[in-house]
PDBQT receptor file of N, H, CA, C and O in Angstrom, charges set to zero:
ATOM      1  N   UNK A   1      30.277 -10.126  10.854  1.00  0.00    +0.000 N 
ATOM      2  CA  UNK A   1      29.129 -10.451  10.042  1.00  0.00    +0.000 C 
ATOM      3  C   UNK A   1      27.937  -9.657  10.577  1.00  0.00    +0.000 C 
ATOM      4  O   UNK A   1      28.258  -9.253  11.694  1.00  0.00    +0.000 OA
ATOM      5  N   UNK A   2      26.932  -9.334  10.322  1.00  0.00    +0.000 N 
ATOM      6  H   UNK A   2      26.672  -9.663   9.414  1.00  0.00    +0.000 HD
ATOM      7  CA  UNK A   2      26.333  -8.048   9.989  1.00  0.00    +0.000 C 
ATOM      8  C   UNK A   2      24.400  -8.837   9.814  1.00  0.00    +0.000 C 
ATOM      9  O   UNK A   2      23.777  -8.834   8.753  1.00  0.00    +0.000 OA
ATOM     10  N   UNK A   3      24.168  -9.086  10.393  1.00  0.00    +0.000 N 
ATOM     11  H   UNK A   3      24.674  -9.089  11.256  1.00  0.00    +0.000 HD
ATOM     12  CA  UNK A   3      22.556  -9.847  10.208  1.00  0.00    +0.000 C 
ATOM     13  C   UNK A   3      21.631  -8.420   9.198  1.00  0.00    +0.000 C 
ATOM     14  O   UNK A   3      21.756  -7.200   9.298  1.00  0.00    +0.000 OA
ATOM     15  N   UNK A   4      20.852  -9.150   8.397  1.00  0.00    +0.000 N 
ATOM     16  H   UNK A   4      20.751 -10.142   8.316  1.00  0.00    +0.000 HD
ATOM     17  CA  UNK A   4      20.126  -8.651   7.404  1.00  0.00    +0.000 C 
ATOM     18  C   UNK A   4      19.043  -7.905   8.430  1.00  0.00    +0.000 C 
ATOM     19  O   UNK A   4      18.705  -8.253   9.561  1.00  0.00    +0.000 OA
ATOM     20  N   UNK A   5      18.614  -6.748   7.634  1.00  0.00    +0.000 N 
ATOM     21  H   UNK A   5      18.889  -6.465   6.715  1.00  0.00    +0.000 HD
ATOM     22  CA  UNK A   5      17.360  -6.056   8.382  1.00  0.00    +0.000 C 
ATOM     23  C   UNK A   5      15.911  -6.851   8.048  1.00  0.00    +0.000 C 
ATOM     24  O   UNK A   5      16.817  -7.593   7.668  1.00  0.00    +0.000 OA
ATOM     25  N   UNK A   6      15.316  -7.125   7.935  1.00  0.00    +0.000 N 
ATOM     26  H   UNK A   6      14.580  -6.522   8.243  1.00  0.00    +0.000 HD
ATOM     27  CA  UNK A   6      14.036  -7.604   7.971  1.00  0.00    +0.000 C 
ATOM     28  C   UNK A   6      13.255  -6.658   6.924  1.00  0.00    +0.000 C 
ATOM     29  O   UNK A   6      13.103  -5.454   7.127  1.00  0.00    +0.000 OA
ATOM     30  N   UNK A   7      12.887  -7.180   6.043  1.00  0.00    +0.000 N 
ATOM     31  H   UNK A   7      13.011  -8.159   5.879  1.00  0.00    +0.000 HD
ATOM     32  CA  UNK A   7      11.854  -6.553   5.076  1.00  0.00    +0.000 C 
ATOM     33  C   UNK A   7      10.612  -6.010   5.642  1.00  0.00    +0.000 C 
ATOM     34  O   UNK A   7      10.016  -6.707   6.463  1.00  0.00    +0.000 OA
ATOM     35  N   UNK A   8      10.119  -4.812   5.303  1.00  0.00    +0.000 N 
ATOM     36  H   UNK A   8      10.603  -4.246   4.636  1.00  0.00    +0.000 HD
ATOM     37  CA  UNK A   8       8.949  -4.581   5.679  1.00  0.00    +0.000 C 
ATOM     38  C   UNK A   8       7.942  -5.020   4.753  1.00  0.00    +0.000 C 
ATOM     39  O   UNK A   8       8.034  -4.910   3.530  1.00  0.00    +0.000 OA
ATOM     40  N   UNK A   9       6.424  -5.809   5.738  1.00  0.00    +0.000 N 
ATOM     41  H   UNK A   9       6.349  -5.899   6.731  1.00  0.00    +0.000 HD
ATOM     42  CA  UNK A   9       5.678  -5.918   4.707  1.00  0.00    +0.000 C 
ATOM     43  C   UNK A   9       4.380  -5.189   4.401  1.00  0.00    +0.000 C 
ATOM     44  O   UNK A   9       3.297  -5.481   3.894  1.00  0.00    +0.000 OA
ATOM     45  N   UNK A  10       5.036  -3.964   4.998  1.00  0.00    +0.000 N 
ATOM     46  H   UNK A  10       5.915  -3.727   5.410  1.00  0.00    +0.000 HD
ATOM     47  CA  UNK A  10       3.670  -3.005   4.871  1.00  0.00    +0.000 C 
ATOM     48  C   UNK A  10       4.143  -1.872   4.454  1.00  0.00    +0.000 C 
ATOM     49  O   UNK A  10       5.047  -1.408   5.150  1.00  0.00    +0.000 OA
ATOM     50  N   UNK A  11       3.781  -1.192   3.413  1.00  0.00    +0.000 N 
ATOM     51  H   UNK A  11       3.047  -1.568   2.847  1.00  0.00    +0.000 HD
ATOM     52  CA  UNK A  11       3.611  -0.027   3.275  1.00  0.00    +0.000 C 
ATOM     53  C   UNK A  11       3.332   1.837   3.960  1.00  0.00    +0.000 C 
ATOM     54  O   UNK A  11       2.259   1.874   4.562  1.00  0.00    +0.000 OA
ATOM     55  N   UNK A  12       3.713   2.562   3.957  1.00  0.00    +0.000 N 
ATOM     56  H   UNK A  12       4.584   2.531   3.468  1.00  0.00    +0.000 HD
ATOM     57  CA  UNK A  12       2.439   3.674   4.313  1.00  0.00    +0.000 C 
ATOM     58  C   UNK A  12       1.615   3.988   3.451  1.00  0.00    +0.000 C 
ATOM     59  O   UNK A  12       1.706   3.564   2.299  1.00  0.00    +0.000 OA
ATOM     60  N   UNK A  13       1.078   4.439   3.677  1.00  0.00    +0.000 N 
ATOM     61  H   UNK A  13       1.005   4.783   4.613  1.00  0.00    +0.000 HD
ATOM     62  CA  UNK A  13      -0.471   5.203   2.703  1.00  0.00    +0.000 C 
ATOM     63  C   UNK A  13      -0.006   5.886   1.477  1.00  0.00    +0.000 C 
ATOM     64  O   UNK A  13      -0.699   5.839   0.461  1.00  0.00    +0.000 OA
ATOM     65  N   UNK A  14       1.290   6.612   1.507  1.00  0.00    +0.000 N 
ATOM     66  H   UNK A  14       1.853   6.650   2.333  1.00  0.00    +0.000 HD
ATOM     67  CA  UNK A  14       1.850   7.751   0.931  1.00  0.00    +0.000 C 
ATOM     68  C   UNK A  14       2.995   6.955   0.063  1.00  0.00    +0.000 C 
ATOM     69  O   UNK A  14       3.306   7.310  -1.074  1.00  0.00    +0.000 OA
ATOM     70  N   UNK A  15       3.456   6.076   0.594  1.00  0.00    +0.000 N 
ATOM     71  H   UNK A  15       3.203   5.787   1.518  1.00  0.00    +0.000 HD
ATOM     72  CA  UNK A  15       4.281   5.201  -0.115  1.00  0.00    +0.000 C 
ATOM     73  C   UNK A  15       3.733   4.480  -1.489  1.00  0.00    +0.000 C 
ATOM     74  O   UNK A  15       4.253   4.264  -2.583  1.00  0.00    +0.000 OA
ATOM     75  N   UNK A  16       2.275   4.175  -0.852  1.00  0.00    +0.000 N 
ATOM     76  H   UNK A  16       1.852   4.351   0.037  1.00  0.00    +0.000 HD
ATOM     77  CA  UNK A  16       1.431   2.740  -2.021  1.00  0.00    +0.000 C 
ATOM     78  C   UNK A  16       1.240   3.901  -2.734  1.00  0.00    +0.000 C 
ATOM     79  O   UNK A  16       1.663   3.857  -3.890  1.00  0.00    +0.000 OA
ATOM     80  N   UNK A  17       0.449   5.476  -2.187  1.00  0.00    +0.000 N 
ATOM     81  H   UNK A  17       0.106   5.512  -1.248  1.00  0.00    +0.000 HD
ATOM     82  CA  UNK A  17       0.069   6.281  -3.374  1.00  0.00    +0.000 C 
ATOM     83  C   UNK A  17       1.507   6.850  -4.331  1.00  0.00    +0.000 C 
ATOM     84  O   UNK A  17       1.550   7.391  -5.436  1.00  0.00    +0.000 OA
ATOM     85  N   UNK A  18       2.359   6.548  -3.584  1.00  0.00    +0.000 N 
ATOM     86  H   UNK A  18       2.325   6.109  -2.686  1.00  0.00    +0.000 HD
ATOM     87  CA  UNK A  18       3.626   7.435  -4.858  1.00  0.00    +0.000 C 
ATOM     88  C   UNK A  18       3.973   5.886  -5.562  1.00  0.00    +0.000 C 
ATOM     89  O   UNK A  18       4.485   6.143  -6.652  1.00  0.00    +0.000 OA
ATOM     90  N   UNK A  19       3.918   4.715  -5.419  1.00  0.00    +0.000 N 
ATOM     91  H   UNK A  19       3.502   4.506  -4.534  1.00  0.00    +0.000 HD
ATOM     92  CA  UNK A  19       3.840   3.448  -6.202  1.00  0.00    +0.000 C 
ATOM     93  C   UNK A  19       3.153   4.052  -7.072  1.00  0.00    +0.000 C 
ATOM     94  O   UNK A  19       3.693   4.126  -8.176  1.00  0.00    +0.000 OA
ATOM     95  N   UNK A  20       1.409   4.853  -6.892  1.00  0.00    +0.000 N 
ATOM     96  H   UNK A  20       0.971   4.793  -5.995  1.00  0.00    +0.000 HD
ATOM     97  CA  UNK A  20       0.516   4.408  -8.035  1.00  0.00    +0.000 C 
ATOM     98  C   UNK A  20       0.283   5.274  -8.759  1.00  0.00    +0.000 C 
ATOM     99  O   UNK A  20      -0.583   5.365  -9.629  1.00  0.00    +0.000 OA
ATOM    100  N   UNK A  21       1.483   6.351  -8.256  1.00  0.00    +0.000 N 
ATOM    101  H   UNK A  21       2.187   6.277  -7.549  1.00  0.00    +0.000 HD
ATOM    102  CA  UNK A  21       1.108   7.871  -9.169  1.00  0.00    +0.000 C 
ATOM    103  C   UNK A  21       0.260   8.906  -8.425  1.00  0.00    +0.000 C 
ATOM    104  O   UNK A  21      -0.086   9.925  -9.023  1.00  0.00    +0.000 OA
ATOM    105  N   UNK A  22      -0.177   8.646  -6.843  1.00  0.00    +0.000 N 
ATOM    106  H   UNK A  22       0.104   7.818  -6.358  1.00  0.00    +0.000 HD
ATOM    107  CA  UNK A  22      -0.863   9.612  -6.412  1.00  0.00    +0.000 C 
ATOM    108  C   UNK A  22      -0.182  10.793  -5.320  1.00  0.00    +0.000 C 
ATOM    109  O   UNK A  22       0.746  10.782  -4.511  1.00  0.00    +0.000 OA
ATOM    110  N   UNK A  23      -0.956  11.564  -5.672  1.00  0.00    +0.000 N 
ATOM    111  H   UNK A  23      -1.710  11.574  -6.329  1.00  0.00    +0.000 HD
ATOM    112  CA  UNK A  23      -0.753  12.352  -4.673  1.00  0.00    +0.000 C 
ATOM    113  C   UNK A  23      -0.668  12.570  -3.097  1.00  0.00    +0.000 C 
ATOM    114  O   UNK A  23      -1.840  12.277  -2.860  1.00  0.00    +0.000 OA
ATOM    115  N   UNK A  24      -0.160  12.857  -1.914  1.00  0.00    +0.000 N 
ATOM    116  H   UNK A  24       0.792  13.095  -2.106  1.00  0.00    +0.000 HD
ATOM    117  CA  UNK A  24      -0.269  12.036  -0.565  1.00  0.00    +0.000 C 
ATOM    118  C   UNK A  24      -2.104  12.519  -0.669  1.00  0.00    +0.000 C 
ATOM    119  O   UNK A  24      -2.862  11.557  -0.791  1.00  0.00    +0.000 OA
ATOM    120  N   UNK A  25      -2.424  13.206  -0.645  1.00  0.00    +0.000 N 
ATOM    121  H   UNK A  25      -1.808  13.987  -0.545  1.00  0.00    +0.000 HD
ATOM    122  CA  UNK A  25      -3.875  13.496  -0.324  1.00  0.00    +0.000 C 
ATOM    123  C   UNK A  25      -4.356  12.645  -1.137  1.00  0.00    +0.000 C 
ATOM    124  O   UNK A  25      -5.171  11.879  -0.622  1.00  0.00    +0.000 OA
ATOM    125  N   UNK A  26      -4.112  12.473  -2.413  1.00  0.00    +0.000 N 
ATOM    126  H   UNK A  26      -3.451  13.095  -2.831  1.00  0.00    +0.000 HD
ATOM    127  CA  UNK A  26      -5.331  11.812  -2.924  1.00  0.00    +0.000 C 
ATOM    128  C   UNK A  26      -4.824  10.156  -2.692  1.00  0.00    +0.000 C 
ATOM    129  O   UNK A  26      -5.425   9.319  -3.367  1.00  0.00    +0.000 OA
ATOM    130  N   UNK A  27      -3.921   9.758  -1.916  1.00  0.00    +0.000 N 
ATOM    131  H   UNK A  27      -3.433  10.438  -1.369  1.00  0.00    +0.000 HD
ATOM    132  CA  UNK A  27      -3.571   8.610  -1.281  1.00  0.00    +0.000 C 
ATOM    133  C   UNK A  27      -4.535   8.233  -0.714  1.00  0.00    +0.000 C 
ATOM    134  O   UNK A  27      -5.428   7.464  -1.072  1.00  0.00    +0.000 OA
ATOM    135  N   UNK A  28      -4.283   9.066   0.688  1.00  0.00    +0.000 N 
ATOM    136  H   UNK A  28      -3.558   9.690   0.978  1.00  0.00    +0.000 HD
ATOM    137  CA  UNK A  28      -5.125   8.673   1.495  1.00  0.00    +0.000 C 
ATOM    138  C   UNK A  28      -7.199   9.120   1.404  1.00  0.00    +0.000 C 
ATOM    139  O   UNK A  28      -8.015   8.960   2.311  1.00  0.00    +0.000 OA
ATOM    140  N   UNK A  29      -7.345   9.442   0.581  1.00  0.00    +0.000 N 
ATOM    141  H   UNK A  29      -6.681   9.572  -0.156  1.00  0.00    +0.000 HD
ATOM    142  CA  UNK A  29      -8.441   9.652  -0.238  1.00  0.00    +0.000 C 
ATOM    143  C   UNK A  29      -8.795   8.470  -0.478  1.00  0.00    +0.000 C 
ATOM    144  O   UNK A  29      -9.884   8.030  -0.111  1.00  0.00    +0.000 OA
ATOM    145  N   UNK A  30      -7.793   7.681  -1.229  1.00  0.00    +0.000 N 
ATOM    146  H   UNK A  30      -6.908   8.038  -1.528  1.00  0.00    +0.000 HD
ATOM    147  CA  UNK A  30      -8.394   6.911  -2.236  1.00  0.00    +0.000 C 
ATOM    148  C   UNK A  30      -8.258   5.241  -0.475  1.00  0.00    +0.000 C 
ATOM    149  O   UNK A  30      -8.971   4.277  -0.197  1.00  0.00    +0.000 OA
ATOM    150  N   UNK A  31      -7.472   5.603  -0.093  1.00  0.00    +0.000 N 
ATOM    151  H   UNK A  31      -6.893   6.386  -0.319  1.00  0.00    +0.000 HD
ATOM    152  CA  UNK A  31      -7.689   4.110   0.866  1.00  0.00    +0.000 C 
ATOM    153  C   UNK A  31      -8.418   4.628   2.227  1.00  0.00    +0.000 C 
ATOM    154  O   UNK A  31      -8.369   3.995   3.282  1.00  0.00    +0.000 OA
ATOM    155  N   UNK A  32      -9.213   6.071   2.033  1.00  0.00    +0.000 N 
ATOM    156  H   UNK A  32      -9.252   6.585   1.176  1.00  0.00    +0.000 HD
ATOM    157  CA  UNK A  32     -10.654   5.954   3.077  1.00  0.00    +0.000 C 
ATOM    158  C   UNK A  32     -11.673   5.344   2.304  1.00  0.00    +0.000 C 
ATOM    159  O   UNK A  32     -12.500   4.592   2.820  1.00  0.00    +0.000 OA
ATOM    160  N   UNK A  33     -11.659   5.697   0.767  1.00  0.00    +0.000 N 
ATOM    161  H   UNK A  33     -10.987   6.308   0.348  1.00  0.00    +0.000 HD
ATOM    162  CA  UNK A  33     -12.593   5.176  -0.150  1.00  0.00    +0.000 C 
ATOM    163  C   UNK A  33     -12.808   3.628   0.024  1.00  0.00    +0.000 C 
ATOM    164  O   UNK A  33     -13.971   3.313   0.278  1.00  0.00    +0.000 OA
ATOM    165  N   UNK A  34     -11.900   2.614  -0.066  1.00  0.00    +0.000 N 
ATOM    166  H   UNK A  34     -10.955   2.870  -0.273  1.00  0.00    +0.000 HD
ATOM    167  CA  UNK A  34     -11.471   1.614  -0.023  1.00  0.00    +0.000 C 
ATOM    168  C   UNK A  34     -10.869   1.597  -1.633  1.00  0.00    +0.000 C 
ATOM    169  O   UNK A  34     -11.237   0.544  -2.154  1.00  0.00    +0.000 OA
ATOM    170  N   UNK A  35     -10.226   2.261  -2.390  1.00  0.00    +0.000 N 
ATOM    171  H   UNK A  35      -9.928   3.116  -1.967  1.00  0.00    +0.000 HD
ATOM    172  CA  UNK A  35      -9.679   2.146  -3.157  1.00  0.00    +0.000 C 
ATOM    173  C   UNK A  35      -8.338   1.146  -3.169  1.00  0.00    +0.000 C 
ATOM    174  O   UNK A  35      -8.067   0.384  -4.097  1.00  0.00    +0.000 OA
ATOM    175  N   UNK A  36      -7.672   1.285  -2.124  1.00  0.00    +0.000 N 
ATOM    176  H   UNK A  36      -7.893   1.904  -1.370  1.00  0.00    +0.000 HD
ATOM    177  CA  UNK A  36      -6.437   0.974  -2.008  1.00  0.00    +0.000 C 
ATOM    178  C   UNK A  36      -6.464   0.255  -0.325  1.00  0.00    +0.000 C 
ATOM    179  O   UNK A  36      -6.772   0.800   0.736  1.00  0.00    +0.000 OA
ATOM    180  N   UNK A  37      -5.981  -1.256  -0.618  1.00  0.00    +0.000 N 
ATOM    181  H   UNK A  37      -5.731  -1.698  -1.479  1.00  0.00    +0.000 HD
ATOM    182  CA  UNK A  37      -6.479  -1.754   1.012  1.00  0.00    +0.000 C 
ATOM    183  C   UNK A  37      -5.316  -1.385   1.832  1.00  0.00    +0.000 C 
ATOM    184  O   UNK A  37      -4.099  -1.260   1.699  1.00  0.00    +0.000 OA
ATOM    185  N   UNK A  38      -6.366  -1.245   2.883  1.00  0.00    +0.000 N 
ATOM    186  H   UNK A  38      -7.355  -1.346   2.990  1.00  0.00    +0.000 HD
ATOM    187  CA  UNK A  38      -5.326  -1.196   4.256  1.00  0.00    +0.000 C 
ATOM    188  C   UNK A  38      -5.700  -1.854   5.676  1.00  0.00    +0.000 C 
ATOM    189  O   UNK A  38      -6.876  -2.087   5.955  1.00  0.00    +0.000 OA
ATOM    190  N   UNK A  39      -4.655  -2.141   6.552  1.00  0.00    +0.000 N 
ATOM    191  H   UNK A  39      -3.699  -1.952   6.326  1.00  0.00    +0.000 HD
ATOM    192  CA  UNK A  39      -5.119  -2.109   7.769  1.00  0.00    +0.000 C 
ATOM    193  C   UNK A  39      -4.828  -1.273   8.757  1.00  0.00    +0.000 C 
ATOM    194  O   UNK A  39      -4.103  -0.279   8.807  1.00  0.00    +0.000 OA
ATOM    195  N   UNK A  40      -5.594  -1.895   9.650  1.00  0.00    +0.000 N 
ATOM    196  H   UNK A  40      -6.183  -2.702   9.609  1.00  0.00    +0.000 HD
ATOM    197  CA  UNK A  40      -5.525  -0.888  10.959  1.00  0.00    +0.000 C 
ATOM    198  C   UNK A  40      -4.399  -1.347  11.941  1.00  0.00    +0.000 C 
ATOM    199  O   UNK A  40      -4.426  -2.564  12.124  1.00  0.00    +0.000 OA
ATOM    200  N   UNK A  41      -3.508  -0.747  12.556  1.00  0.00    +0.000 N 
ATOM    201  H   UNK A  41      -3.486   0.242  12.408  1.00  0.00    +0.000 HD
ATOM    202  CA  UNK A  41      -2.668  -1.037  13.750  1.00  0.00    +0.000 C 
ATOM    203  C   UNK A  41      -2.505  -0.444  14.707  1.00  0.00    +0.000 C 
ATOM    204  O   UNK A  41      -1.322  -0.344  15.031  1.00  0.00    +0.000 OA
ATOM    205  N   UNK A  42      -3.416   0.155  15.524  1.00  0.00    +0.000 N 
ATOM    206  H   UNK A  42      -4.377   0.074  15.261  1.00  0.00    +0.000 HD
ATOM    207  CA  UNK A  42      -3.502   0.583  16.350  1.00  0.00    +0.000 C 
ATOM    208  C   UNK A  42      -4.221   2.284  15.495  1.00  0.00    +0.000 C 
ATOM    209  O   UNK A  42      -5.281   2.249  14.870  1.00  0.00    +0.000 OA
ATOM    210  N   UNK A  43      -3.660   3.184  15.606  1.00  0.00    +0.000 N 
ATOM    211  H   UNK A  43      -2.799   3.213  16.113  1.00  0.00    +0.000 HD
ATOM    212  CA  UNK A  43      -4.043   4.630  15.001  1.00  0.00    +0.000 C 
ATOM    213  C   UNK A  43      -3.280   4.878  13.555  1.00  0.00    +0.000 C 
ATOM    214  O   UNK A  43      -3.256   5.754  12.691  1.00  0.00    +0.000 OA
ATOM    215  N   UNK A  44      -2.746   3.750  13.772  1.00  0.00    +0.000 N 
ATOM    216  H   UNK A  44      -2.765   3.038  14.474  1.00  0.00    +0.000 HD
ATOM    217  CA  UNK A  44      -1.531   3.463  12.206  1.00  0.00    +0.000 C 
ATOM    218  C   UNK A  44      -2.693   2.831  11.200  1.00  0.00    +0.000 C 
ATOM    219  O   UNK A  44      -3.393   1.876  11.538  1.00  0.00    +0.000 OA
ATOM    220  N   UNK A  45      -2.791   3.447  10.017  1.00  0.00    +0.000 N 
ATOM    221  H   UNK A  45      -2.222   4.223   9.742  1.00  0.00    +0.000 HD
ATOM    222  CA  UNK A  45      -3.147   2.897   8.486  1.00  0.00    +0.000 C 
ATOM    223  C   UNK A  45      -1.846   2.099   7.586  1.00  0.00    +0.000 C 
ATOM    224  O   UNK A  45      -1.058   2.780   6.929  1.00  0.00    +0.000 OA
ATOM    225  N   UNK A  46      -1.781   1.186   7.626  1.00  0.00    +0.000 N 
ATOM    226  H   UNK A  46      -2.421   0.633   8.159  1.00  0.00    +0.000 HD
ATOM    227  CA  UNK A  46      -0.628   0.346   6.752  1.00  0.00    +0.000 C 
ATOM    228  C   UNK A  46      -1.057  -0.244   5.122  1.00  0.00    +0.000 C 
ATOM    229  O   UNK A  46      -2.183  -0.693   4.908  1.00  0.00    +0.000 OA
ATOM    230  N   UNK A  47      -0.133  -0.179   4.181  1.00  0.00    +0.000 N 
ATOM    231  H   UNK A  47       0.782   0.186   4.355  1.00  0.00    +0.000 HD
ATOM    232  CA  UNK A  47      -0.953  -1.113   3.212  1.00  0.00    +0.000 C 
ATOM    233  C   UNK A  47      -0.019  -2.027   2.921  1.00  0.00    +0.000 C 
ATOM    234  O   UNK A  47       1.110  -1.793   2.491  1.00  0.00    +0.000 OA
ATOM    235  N   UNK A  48      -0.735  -3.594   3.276  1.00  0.00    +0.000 N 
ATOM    236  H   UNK A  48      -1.653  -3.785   3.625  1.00  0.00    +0.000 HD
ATOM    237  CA  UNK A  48       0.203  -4.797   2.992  1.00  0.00    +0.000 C 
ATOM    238  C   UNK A  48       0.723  -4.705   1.476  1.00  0.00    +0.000 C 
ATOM    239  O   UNK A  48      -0.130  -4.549   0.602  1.00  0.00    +0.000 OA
ATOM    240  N   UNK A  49       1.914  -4.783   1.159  1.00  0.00    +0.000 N 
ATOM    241  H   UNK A  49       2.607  -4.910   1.869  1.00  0.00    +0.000 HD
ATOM    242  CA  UNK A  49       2.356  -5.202  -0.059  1.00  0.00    +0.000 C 
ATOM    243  C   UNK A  49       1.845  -6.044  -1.091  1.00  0.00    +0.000 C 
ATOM    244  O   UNK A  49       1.761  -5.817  -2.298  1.00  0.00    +0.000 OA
ATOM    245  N   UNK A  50       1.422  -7.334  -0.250  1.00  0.00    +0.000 N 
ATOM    246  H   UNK A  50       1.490  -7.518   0.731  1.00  0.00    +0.000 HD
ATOM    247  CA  UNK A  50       0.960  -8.304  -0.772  1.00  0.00    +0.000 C 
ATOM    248  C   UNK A  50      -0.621  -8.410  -1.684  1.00  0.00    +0.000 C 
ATOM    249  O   UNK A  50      -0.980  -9.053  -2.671  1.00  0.00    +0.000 OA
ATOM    250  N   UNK A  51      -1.451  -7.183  -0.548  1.00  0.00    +0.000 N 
ATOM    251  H   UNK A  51      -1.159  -6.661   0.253  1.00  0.00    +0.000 HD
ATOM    252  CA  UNK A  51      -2.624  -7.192  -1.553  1.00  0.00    +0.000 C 
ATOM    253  C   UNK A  51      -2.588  -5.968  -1.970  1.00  0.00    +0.000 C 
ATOM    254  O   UNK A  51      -3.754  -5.608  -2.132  1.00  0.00    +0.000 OA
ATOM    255  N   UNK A  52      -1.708  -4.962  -2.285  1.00  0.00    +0.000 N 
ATOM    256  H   UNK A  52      -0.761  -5.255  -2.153  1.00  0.00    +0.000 HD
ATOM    257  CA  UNK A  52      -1.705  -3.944  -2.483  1.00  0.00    +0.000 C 
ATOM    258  C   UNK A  52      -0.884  -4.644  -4.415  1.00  0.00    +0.000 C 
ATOM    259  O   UNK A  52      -1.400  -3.987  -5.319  1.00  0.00    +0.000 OA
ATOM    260  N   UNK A  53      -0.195  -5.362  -4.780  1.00  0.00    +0.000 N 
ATOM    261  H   UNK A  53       0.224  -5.896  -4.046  1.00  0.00    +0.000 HD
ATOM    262  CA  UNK A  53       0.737  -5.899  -5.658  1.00  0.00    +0.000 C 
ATOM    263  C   UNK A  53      -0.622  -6.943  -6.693  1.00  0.00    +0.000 C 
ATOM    264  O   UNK A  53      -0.898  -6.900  -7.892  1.00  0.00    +0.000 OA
ATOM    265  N   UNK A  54      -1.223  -7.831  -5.499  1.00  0.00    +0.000 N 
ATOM    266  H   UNK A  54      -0.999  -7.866  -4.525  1.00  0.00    +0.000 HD
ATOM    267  CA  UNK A  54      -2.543  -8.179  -5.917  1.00  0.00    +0.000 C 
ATOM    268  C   UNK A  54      -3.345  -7.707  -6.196  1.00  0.00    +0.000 C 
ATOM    269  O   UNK A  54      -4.058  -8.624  -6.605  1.00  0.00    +0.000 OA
ATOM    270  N   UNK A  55      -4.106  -6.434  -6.361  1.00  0.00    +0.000 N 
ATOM    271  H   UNK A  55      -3.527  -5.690  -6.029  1.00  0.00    +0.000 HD
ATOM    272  CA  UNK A  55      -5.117  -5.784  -6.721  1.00  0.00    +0.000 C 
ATOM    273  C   UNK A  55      -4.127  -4.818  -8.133  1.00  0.00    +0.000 C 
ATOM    274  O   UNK A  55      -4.801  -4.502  -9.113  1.00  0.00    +0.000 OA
ATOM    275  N   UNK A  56      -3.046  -4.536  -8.132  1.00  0.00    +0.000 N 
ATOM    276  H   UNK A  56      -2.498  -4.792  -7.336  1.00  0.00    +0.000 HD
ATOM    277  CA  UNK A  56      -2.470  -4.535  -9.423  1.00  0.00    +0.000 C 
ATOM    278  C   UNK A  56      -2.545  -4.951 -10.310  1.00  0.00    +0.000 C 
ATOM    279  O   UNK A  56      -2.739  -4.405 -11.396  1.00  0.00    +0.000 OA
ATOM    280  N   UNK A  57      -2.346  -6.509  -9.953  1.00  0.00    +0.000 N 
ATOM    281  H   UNK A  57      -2.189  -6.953  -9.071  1.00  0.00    +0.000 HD
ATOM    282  CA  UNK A  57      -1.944  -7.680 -11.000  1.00  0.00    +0.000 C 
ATOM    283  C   UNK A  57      -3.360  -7.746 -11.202  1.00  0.00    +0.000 C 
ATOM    284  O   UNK A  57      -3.651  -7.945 -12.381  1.00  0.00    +0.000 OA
ATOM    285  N   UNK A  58      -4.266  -7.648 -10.473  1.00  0.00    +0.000 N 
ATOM    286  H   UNK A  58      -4.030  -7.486  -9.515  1.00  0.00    +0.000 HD
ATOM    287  CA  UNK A  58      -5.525  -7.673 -10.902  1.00  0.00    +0.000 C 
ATOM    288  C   UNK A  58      -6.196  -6.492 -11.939  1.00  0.00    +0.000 C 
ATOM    289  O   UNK A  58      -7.249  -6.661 -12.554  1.00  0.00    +0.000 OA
ATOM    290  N   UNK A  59      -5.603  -5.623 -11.982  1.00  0.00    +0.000 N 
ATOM    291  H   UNK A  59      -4.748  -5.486 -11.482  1.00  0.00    +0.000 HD
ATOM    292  CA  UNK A  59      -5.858  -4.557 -13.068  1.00  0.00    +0.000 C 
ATOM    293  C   UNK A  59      -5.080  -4.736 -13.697  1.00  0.00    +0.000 C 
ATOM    294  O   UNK A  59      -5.223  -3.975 -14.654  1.00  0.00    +0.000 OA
ATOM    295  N   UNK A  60      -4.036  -5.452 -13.842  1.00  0.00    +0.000 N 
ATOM    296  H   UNK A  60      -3.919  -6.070 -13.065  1.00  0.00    +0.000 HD
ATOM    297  CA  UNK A  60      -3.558  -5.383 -15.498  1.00  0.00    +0.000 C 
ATOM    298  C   UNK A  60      -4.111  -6.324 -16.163  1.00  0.00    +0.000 C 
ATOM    299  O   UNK A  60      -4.304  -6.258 -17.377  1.00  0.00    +0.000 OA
ATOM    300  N   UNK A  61      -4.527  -7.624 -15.195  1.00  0.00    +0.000 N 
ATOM    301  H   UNK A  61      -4.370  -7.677 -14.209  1.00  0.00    +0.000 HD
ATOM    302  CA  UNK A  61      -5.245  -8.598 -15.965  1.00  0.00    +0.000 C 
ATOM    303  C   UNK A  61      -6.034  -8.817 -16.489  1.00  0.00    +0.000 C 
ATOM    304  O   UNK A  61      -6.153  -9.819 -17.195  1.00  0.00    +0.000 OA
ATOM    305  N   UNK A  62      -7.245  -7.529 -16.242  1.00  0.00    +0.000 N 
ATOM    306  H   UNK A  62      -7.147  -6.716 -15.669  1.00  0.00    +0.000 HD
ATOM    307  CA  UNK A  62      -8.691  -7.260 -17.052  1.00  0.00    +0.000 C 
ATOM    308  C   UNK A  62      -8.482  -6.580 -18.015  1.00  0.00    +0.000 C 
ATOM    309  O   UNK A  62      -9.504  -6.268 -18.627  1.00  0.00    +0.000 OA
ATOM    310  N   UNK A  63      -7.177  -6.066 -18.571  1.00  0.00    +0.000 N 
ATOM    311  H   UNK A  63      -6.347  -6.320 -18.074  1.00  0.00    +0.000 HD
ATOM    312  CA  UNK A  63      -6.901  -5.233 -19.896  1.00  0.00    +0.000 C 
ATOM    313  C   UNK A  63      -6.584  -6.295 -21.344  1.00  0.00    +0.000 C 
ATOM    314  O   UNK A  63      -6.354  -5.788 -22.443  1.00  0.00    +0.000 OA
TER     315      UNK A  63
């Protein structure tokens, strides 16, 4: 039996921008802007899933 890997719940920068259609530059463009949230982990930029999925749902909901 074989134990499950653990979900990640963070993103990279480059990951959330190819989710949203961007480019890696204009990724990380857009989450120095604060376009796209992130945190800090040491010299690491991460973007939680959770409010990264939330600020989605939040733009489809003002349409």
């Amino acid at each position: 039996m074989t134990a499950e890997e653990p979900k990640a719940l963070v993103y990279t920068v480059h990951e959330a921008g190819c989710l949203l259609g961007l480019t890696k530059n204009n990724a990380y463009l857009a989450a120095k802007r604060g376009d796209i949230p992130t945190i800090k982990i040491g010299r690491l930029i991460k973007v939680p899933k959770a409010a990264l999925h939330a600020m989605i749902d939040a733009g489809a909901a003002v349409k």
